[in-house]
PDB file with one MODEL, atoms N, CA, C and O in Angstrom:
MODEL        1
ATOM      1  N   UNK A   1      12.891  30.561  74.787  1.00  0.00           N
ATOM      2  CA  UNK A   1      14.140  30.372  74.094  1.00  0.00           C
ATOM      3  C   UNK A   1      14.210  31.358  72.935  1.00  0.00           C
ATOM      4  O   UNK A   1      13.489  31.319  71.938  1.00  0.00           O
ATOM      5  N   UNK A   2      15.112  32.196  73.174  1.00  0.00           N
ATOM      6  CA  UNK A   2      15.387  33.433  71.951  1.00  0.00           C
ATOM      7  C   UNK A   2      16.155  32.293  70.828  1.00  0.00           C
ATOM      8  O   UNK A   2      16.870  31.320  71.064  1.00  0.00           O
ATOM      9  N   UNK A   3      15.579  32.984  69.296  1.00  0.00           N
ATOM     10  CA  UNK A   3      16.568  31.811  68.150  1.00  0.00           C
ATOM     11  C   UNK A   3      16.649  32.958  67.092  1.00  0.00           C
ATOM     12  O   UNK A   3      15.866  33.887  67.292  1.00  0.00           O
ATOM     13  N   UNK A   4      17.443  33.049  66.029  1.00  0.00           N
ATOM     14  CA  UNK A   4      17.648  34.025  65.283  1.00  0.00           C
ATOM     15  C   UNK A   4      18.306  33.432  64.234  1.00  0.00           C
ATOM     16  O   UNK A   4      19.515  33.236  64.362  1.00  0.00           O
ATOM     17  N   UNK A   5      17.661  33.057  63.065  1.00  0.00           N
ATOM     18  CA  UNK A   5      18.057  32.717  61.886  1.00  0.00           C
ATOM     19  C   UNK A   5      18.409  33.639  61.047  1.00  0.00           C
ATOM     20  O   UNK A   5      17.679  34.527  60.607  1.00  0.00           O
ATOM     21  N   UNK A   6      20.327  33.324  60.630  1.00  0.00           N
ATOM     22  CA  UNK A   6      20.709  34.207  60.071  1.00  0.00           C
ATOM     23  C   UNK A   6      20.848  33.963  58.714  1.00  0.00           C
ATOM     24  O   UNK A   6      21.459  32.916  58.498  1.00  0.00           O
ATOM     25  N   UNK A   7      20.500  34.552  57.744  1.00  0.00           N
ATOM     26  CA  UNK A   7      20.254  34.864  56.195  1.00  0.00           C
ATOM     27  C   UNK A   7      21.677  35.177  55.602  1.00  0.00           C
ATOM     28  O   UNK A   7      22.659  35.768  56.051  1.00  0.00           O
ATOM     29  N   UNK A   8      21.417  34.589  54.498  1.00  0.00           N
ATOM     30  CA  UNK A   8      23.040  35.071  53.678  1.00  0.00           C
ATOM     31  C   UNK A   8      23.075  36.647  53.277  1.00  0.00           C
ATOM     32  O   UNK A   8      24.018  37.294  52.822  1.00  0.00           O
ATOM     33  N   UNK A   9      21.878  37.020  53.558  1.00  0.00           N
ATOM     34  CA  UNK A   9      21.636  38.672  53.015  1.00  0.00           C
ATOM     35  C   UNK A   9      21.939  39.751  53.827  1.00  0.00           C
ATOM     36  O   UNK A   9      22.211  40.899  53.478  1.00  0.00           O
ATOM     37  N   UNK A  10      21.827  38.994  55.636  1.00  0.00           N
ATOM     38  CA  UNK A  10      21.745  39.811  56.416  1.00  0.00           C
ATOM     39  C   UNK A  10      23.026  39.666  56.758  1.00  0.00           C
ATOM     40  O   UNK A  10      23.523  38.556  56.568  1.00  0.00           O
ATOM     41  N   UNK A  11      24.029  40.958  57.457  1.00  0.00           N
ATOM     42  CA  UNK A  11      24.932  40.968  57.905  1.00  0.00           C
ATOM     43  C   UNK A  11      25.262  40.579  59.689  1.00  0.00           C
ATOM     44  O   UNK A  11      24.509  40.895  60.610  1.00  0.00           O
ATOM     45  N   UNK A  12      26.273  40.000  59.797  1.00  0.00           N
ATOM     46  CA  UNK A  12      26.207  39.063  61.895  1.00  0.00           C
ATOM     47  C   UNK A  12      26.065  40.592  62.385  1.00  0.00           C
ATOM     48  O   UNK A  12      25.608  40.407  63.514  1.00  0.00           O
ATOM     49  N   UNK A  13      26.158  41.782  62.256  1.00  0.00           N
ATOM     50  CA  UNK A  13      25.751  42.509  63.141  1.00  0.00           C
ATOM     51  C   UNK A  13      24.184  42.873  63.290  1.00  0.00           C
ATOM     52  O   UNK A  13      23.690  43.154  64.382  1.00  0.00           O
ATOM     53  N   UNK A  14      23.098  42.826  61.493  1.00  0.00           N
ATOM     54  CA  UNK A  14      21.886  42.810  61.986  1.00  0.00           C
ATOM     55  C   UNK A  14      21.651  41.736  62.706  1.00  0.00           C
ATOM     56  O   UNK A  14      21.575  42.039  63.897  1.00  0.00           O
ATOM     57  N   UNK A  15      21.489  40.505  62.490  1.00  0.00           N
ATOM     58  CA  UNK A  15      21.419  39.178  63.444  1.00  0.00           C
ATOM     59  C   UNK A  15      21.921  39.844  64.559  1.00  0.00           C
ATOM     60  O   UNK A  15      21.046  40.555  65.054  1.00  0.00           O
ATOM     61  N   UNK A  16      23.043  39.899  65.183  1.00  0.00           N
ATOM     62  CA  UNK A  16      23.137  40.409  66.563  1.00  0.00           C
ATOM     63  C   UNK A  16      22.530  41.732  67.370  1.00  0.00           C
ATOM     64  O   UNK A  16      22.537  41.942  68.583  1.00  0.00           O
ATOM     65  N   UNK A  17      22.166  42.300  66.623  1.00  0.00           N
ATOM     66  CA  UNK A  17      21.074  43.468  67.473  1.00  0.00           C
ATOM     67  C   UNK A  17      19.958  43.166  67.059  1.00  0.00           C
ATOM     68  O   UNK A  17      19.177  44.093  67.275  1.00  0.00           O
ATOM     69  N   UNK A  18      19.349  42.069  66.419  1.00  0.00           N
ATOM     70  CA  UNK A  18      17.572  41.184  66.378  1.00  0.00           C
ATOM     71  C   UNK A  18      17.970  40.417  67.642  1.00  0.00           C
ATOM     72  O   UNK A  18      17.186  40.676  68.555  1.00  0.00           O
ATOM     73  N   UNK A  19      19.132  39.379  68.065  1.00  0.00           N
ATOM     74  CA  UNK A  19      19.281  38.569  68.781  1.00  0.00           C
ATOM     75  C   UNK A  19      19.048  39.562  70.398  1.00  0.00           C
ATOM     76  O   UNK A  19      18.378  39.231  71.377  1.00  0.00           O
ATOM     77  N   UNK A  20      19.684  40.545  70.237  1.00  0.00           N
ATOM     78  CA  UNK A  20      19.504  41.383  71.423  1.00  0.00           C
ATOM     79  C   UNK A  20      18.295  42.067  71.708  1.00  0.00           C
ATOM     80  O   UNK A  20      17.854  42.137  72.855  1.00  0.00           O
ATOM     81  N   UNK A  21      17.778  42.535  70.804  1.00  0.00           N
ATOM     82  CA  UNK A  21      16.260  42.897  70.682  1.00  0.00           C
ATOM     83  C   UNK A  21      15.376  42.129  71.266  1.00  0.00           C
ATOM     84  O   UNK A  21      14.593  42.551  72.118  1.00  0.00           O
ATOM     85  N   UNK A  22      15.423  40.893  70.848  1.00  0.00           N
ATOM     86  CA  UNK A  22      14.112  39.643  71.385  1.00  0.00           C
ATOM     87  C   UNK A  22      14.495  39.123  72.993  1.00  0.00           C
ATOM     88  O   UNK A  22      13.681  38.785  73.853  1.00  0.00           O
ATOM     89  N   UNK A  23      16.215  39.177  73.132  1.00  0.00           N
ATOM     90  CA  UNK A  23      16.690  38.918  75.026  1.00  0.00           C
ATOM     91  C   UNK A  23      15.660  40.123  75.502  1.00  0.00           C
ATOM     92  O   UNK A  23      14.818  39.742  76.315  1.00  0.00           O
ATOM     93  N   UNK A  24      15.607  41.239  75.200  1.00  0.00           N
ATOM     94  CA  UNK A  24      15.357  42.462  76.081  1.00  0.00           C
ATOM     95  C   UNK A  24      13.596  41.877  76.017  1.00  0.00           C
ATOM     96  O   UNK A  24      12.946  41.626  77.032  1.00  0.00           O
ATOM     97  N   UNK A  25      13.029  41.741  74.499  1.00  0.00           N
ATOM     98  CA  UNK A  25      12.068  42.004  74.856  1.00  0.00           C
ATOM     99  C   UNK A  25      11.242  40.391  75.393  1.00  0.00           C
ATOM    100  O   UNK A  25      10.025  40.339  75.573  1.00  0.00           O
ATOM    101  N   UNK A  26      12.011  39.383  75.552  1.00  0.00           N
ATOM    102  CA  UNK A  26      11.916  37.838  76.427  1.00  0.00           C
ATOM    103  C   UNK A  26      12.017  38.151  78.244  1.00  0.00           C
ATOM    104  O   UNK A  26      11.658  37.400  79.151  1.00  0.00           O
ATOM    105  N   UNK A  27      12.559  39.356  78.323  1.00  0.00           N
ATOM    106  CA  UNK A  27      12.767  39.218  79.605  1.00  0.00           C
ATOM    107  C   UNK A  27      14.499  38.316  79.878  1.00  0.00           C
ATOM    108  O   UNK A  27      14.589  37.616  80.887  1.00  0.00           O
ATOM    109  N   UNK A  28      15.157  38.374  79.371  1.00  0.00           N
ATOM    110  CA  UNK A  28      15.517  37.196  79.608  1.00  0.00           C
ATOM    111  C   UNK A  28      17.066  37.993  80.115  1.00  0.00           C
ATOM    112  O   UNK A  28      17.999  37.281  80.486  1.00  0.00           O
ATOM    113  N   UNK A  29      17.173  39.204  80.086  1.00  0.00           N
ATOM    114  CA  UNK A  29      18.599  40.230  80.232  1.00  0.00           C
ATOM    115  C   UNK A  29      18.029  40.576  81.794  1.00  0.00           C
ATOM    116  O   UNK A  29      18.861  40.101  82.568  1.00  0.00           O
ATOM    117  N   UNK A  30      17.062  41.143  82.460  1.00  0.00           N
ATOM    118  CA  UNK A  30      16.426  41.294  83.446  1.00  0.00           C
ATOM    119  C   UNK A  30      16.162  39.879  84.190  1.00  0.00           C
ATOM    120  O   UNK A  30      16.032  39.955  85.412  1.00  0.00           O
ATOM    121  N   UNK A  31      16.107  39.142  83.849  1.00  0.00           N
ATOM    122  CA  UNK A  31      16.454  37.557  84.269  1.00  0.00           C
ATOM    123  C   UNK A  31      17.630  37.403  84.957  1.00  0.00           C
ATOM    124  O   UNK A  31      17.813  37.279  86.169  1.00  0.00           O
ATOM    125  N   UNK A  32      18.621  37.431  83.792  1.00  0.00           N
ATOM    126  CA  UNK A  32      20.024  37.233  84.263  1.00  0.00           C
ATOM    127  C   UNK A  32      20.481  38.223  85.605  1.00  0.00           C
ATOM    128  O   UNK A  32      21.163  37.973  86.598  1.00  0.00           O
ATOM    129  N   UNK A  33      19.980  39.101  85.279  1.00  0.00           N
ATOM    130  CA  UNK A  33      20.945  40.820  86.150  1.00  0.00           C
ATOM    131  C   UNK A  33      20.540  40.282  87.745  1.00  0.00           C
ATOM    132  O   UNK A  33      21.361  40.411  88.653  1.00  0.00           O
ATOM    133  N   UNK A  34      19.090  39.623  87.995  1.00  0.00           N
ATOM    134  CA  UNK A  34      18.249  39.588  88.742  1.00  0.00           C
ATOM    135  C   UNK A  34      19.329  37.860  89.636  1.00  0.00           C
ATOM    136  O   UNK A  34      19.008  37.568  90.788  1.00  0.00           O
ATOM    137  N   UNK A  35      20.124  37.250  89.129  1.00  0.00           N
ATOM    138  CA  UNK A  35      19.895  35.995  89.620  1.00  0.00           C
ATOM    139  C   UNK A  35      21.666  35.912  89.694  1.00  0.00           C
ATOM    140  O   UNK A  35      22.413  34.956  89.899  1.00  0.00           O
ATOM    141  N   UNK A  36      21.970  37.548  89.396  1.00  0.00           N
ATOM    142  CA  UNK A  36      23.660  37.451  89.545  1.00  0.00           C
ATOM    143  C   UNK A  36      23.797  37.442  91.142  1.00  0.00           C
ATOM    144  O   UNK A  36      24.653  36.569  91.285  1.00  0.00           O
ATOM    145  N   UNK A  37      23.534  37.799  92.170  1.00  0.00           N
ATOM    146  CA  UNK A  37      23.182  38.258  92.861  1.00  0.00           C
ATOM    147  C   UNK A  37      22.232  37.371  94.265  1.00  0.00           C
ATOM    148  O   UNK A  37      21.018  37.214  94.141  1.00  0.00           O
ATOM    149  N   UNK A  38      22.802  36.980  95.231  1.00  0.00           N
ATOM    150  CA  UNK A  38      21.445  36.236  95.817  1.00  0.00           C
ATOM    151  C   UNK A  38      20.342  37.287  96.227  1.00  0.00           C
ATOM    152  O   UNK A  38      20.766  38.213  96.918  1.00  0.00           O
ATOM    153  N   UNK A  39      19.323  37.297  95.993  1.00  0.00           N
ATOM    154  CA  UNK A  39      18.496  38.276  96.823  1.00  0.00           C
ATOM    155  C   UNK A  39      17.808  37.688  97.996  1.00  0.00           C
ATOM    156  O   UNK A  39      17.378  36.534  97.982  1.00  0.00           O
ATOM    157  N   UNK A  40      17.715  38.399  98.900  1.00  0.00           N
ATOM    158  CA  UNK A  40      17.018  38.204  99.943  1.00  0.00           C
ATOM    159  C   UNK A  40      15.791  37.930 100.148  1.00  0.00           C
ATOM    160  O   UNK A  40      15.243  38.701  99.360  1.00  0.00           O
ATOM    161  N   UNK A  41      14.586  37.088 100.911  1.00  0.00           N
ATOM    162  CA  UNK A  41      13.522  36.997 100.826  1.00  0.00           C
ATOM    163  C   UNK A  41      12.976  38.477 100.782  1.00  0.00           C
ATOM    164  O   UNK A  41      12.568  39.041  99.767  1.00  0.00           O
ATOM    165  N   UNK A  42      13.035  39.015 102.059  1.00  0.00           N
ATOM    166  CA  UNK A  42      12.236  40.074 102.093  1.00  0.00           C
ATOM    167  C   UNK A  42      12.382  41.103 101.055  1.00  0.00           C
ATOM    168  O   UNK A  42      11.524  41.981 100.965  1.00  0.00           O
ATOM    169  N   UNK A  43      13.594  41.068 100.103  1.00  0.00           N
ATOM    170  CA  UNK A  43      13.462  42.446  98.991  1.00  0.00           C
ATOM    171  C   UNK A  43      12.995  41.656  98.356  1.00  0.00           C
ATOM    172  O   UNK A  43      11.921  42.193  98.086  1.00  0.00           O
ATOM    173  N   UNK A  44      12.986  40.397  97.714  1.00  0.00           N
ATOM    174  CA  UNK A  44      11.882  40.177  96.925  1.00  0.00           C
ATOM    175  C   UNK A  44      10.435  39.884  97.023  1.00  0.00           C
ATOM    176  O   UNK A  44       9.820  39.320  96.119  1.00  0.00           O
ATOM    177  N   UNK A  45       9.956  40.235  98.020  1.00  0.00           N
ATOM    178  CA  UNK A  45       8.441  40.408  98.970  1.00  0.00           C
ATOM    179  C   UNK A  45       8.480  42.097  98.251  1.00  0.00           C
ATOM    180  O   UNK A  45       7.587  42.593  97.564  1.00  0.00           O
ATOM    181  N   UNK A  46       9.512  42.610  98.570  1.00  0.00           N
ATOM    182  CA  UNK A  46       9.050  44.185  98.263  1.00  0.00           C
ATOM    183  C   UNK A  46       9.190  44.618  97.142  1.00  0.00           C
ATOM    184  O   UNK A  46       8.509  45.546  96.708  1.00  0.00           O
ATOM    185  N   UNK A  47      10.011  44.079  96.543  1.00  0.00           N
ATOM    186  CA  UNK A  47      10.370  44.221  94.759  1.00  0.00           C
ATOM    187  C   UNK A  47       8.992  43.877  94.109  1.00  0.00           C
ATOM    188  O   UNK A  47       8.441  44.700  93.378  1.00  0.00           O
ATOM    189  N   UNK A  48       8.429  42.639  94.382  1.00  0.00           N
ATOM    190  CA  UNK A  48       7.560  42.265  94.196  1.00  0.00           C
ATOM    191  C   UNK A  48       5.557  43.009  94.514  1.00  0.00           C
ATOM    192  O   UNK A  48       4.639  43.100  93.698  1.00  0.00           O
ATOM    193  N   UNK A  49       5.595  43.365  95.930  1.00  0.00           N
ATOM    194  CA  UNK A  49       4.804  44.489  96.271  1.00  0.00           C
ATOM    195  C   UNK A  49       5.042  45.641  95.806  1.00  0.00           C
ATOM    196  O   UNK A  49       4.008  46.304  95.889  1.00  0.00           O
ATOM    197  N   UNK A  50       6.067  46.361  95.252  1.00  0.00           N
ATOM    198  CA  UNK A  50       6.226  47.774  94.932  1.00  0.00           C
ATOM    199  C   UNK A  50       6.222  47.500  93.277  1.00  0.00           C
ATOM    200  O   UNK A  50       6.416  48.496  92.581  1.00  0.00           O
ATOM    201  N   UNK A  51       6.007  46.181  92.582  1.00  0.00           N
ATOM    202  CA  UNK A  51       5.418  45.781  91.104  1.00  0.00           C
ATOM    203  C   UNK A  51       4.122  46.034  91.368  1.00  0.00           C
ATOM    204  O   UNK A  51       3.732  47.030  90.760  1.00  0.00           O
ATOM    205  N   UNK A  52       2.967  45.305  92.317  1.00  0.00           N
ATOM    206  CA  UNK A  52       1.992  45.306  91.908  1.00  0.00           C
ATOM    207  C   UNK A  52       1.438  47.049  92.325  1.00  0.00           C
ATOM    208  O   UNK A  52       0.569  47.593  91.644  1.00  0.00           O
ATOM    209  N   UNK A  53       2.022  47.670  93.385  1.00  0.00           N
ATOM    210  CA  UNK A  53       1.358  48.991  93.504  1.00  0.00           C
ATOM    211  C   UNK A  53       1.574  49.675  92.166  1.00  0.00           C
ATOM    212  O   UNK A  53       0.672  50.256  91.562  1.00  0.00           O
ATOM    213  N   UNK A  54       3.187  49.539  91.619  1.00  0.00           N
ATOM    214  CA  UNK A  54       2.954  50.461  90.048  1.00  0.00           C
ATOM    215  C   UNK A  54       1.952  50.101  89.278  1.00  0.00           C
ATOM    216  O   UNK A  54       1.327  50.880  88.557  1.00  0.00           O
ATOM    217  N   UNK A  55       1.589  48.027  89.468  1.00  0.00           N
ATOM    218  CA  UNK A  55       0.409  47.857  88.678  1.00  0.00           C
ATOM    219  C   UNK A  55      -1.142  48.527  88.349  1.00  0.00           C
ATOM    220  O   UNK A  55      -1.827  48.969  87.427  1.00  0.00           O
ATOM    221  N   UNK A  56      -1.158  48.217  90.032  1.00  0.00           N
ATOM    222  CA  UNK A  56      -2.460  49.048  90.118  1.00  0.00           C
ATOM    223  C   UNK A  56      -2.836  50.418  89.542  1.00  0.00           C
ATOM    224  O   UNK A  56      -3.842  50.872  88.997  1.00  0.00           O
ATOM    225  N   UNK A  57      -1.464  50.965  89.923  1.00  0.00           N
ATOM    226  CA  UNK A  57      -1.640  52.688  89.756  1.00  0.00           C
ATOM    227  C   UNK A  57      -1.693  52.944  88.556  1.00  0.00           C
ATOM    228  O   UNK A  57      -2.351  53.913  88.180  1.00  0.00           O
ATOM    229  N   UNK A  58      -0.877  51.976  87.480  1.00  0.00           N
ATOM    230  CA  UNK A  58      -1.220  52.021  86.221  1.00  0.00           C
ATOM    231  C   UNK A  58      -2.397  51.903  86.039  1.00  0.00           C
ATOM    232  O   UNK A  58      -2.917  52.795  85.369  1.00  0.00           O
ATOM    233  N   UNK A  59      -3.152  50.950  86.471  1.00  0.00           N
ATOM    234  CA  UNK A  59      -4.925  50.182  86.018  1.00  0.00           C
ATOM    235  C   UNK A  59      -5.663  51.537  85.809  1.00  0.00           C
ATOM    236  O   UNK A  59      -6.243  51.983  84.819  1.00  0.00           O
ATOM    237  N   UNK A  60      -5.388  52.234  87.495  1.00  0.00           N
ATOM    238  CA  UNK A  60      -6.486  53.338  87.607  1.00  0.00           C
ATOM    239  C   UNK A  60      -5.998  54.614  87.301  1.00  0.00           C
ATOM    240  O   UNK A  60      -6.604  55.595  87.734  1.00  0.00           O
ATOM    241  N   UNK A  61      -5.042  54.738  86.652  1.00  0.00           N
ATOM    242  CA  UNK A  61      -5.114  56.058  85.596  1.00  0.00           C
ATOM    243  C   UNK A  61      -5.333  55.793  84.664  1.00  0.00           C
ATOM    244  O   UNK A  61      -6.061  56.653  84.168  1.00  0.00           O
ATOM    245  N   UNK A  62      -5.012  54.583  83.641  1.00  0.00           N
ATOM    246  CA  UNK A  62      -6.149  53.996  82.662  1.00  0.00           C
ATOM    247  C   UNK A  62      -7.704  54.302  82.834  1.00  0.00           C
ATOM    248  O   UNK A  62      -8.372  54.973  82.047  1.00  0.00           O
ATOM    249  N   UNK A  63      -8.038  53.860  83.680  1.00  0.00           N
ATOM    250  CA  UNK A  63      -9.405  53.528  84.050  1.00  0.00           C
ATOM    251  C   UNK A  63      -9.791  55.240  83.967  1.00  0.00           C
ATOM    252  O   UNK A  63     -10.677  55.622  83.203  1.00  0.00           O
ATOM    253  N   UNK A  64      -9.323  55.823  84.496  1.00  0.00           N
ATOM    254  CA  UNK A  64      -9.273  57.498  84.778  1.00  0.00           C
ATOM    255  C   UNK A  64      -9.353  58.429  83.655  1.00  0.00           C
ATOM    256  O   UNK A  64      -9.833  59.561  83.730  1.00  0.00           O
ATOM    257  N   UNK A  65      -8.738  57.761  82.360  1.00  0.00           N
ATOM    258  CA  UNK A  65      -8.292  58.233  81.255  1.00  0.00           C
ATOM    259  C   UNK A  65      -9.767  57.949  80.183  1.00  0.00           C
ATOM    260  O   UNK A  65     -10.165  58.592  79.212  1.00  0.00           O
ATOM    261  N   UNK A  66     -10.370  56.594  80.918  1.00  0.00           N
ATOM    262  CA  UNK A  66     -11.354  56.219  80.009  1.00  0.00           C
ATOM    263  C   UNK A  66     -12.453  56.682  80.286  1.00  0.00           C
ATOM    264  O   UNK A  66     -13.293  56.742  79.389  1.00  0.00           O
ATOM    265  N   UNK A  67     -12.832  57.241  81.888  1.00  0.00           N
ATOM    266  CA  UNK A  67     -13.876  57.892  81.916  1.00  0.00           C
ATOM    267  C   UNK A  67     -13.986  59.599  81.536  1.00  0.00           C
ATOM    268  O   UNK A  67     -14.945  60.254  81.127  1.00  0.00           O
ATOM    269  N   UNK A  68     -12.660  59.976  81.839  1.00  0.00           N
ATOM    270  CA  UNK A  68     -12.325  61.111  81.098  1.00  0.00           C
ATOM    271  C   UNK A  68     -12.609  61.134  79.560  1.00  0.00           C
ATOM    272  O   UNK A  68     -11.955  61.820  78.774  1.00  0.00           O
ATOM    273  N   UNK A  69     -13.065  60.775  79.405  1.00  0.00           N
ATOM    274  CA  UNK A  69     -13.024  60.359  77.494  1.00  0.00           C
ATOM    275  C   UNK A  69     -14.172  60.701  77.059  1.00  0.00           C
ATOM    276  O   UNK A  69     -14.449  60.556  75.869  1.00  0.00           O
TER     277      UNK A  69
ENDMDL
END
């Protein structure tokens, strides 16, 4: 749950780009975009498989970076 307590100091537009700041970084804008939409089993089998290959590939150029070191 994103919450954003607004201050008599701060102006509704800082409050509204903190409020937008914490959706993006909650996940919670990529949530929505994701559920406008029915998706299909199988793209989300592959949406999902083509996450963990970027995962991996991330791990082991990390890993790559550290023995390089």
């Amino acid at each position: 749950m994103v919450s954003i307590k607004v201050d008599d100091y701060n102006s509704f537009s800082q409050a509204l780009n903190r409020f937008k700041i914490q959706c993006q970084q909650s996940g919670l804008t990529g949530e929505i975009k994701r559920h406008q939409e029915y998706e299909k089993p199988t793209e989300r089998k592959r949406r999902k498989r083509l996450r963990a290959i970027r995962r991996e590939r991330r791990k082991m150029l990390k890993l790559q970076r550290i023995r390089n070191y």
